[in-house]
N, C-alpha and C positions, 0 to 999 in steps of 0.2 A: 665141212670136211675138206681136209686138204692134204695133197701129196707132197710128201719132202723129200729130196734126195739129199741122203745124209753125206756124200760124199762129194755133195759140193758146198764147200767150206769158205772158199776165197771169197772175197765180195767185190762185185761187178755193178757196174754205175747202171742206175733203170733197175736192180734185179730185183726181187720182192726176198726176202730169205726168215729165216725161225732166231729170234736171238732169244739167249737165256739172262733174265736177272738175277739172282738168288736162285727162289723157286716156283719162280714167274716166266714163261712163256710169251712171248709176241712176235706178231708177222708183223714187217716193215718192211719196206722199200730202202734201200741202202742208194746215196747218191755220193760217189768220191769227190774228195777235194783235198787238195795242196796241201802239203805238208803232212803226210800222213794223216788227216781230219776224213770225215765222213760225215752228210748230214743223215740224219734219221727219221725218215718219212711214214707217217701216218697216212691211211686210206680217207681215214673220217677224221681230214684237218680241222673240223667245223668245235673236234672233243680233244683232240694229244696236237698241239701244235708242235713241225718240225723242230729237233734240235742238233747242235754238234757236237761230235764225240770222236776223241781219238781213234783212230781204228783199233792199236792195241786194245782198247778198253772192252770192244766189242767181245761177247762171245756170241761167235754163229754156230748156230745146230746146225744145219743146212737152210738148202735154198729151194723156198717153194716152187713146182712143176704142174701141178695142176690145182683147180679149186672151182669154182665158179665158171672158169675159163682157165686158159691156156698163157701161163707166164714166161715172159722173155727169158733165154737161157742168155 
């Protein structure tokens, strides 16, 4: 179980946040990079190896705030 605040949208380098694909759901870690790029960080690198993605391409639901613990705002 985890808490989103849907009203935060922007993506912040470290932050853990909800993206949508179609009609698929995932938490990730968002890290910025240059040029408008973004990489896209998995918890369990070990199964989704990081990858990069335009930020436009991104759709973020919001940005997770609690779960397990306590995530960087």
């Amino acid at each position: 179980m985890v808490m989103i605040d849907l009203g935060r949208r922007s993506p912040k380098d470290g932050c853990v946040f909800v993206l949508r694909f179609d009609e698929n759901l995932v938490i990730k870690e968002l890290e910025l990079l240059p040029g408008g790029m973004c990489r896209v960080i998995s918890r369990n690198q070990n199964r989704y190896a990081p990858y990069t993605s335009p930020l436009k391409d991104l759709c973020i639901v919001g940005q997770v705030i609690w779960g397990d613990r306590t995530f960087p705002r």
